[in-house]
N, C-alpha and C positions, 0 to 999 in steps of 0.2 A: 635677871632672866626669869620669866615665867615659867613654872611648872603646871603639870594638870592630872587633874585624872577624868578619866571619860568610861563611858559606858555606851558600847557595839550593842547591835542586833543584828538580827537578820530578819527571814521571812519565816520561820519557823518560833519567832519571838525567845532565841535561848540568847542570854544576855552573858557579857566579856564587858569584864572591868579592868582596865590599866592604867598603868600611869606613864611619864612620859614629859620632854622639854620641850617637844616642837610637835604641838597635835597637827598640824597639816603633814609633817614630812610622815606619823605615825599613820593616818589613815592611810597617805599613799602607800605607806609600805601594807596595812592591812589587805588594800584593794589590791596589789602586787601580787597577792599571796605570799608572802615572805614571814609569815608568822603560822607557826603550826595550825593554832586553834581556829583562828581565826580562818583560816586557808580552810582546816576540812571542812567548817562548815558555812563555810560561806559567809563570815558575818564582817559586814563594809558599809552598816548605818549606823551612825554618829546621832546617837538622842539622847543625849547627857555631857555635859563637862563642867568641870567647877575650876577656876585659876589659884593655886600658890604661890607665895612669894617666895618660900623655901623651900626645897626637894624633900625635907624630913616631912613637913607639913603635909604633902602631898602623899610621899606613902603610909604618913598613918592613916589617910583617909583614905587612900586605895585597901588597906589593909583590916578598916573599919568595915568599910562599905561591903566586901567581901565576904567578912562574916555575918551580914544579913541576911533574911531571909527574900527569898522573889518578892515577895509582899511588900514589905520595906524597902526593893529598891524601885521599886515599880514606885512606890510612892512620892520615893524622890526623884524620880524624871522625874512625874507631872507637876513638882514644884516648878519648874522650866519650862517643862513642853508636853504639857496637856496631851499634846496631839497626836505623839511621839513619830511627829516628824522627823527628817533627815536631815541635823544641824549643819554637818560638813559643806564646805565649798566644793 
C-alpha cells in the first residue's frame, strides 16, 4: 500500500502539510471540510505529493518537511510543479 505526504494551499498561499494512505479519499475529505485546518481556512489545492512505500518513511518526511522553513518548502513544490498548479483530480 502506498503512503504519501502532500502539501494543500489555498488562495491566500498558507501551506498544510500531511500525510496519509489514500490522497484522493484525503483531499475529499479536505474539500468536505472534515479537517479543522484545513476547513478554517479554506485550503483544498493539492501542489505537492511525494509516494512511500512504508508509513514510517512517510512521516519522517512529513515530519522533515514541517520543520522547514516557507522558503524550503516552496522549493520543493517547484521541484514538481513549477507552476503550483492544482495536482488533485
Amino acid at each position: 500500500m502506498p503512503y504519501y505526504v502532500y502539501i494543500l494551499t489555498n488562495k491566500s498561499n498558507i501551506l498544510y502539510v500531511g500525510v496519509t494512505n489514500s490522497l484522493e479519499r484525503r483531499i475529499q475529505e479536505h474539500r468536505a471540510k472534515k479537517r479543522h485546518f484545513t476547513s478554517k481556512y479554506n485550503i483544498n489545492k493539492l501542489i505537492y505529493y511525494q509516494e512511500f512505500d512504508q508509513i514510517v518513511d512517510a512521516i519522517n518526511a512529513e515530519k522533515k518537511i514541517k520543520g522547514w522553513t516557507r522558503q524550503k518548502k516552496m522549493e520543493l513544490i517547484k521541484t514538481i510543479n513549477p507552476e503550483f498548479n492544482n495536482l488533485s483530480i
